[in-house]
N, C-alpha and C positions, 0 to 999 in steps of 0.2 A: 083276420079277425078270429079264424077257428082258431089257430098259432095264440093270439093271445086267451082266449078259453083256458086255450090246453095250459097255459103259465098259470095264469092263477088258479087255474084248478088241482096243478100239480102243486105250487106252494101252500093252496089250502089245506090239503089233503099232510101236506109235510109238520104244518102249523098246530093243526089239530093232534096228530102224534105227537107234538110235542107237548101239547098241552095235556097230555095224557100221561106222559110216563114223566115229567117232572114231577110231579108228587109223588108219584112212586118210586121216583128216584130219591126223593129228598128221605120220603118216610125208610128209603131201606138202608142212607147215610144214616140219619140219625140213630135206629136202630143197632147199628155197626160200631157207632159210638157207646151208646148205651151199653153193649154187651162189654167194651173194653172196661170201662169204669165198672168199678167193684168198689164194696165197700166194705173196711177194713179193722178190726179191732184188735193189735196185738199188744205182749208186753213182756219184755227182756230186758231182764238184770245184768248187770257188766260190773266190771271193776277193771281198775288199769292200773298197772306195774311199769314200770321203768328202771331199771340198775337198780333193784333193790326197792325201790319208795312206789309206795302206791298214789299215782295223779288223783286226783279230785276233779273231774270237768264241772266247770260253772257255765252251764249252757248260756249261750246270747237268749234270752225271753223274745227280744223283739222278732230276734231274727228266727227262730223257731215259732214265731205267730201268722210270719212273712210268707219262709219261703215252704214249696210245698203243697202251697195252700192250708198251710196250719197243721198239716199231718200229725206232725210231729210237740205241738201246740203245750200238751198232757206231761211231757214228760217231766220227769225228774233228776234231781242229783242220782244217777246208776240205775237208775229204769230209761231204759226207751218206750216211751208208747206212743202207739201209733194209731192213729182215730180218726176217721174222717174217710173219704170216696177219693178213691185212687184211679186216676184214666190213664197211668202208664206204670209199667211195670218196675220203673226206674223210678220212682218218684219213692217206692217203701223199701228200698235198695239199704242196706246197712252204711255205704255208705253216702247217702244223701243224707242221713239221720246226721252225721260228722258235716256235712254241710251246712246243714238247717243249724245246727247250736253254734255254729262260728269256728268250727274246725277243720280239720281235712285227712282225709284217710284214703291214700294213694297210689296206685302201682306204677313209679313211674317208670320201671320196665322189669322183665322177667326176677332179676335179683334184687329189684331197691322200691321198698319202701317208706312214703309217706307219713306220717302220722303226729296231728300238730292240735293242741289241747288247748281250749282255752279255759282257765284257771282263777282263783283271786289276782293271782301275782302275776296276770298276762299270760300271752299263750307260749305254750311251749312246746317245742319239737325237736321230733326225733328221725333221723331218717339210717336206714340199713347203711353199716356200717362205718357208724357212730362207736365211738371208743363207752366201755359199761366196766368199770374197775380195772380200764388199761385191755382188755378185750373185744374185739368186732362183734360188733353188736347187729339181730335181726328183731323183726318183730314177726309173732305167734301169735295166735287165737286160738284158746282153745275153746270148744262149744259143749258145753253139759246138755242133752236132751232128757225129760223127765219126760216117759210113758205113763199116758193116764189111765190106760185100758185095767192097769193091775191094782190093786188095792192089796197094801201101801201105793204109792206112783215108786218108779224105779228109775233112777238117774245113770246114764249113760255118758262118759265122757269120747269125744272125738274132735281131733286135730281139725280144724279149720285152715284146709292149707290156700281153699280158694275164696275165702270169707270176702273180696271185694263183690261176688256177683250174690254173696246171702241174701234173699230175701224174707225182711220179716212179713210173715203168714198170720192170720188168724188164729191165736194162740191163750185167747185174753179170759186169765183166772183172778179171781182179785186176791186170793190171799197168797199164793204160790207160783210164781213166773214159770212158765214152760221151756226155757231155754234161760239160759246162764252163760255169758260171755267173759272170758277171760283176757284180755290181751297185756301180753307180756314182750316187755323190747329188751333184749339182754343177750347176751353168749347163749354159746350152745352149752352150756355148762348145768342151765339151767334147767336144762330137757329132764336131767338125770336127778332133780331135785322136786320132794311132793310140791302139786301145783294146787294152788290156794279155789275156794269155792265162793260163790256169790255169799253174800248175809242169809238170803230170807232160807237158800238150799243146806246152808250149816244147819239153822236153828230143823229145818225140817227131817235133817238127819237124826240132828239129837233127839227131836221128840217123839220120832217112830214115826212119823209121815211117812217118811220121804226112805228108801232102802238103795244101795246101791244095785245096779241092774248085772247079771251073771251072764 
């Protein structure tokens, strides 16, 4: 009899601890979740080169409404934007942005890349070394950063050589994109040739906005 006491007084005792620290435990999950999710408003300008011809992306709508969870919802023909509460760090990844409009932007190992557009005229792609006017062909990104601290803003260019792990950040101006993506698939030939600048960063040069950074 004492032997049975001792049972159910030892599980009551176990019962109650747990009736205590399951809330506490749920309130310090959800908590944990909460801190991961942020909420996100960015916006970058791109244009895309191929052998010469500048692609056009005609993003999928539906599918930039889909997937994501709409992140990417906003965007435009050569704006990405990106809008909405993000719970993984992978979801505002530059290349999920090529996922969500119906494309694909690739590493499929150290030398060869991916990268598949879709267009008026169907998608089209392009993968490391693809022949560009009879020449082996890679694809580049390069990344224009425009510092706002200075008045004019000063525009920075830099090679984007690991651009699959980019993530776009909190960056969102409405009249002047904070970053400027170029990507270009072509010969090395074309390293050594001036490299072309988004729309809205030309018009900002010309007007004295926008100054080149020293």
């Amino acid at each position: 009899m004492i032997f049975k006491r001792r049972y159910i007084f030892k599980f009551g005792i176990i019962g109650i601890i747990i009736f205590i620290l399951l809330p506490v435990f749920l309130i310090i999950k959800n908590s944990n979740h909460s801190s991961k999710a942020r909420r996100i408003l960015s916006k970058t300008d791109y244009r895309i080169f191929a052998c010469g011809e500048e692609i056009i992306m005609k993003a999928n709508t539906a599918s930039l409404a889909a997937k994501r969870d709409g992140l990417f919802a906003r965007s435009q023909p050569g704006v990405i934007i990106t809008d909405g509460v993000s719970t993984s760090i992978d979801d505002s990844l530059l290349t999920s942005y090529f996922d969500a409009a119906g494309g694909t932007l690739e590493l499929i190992n150290e030398n060869t890349e991916l990268l598949q557009i879709p267009t008026d005229t169907g998608l089209r792609e392009f993968q490391s070394g693809n022949l560009c006017n009879g020449e082996k062909a890679k694809l580049r990104v390069l990344h224009y950063r425009v510092e706002t601290l200075t008045k004019p803003w000063s525009v920075y260019p830099q090679i984007l050589w690991k651009y699959f792990d980019y993530v776009l950040t909190n960056n969102y101006h409405q009249i002047l994109s904070e970053n400027c993506l170029i990507f270009i698939f072509d010969s090395e030939e074309v390293l050594r040739k001036p490299w072309p600048l988004c729309a809205s960063h030309e018009a900002a040069l010309a007007s004295g906005e926008l100054t080149w950074g020293k």
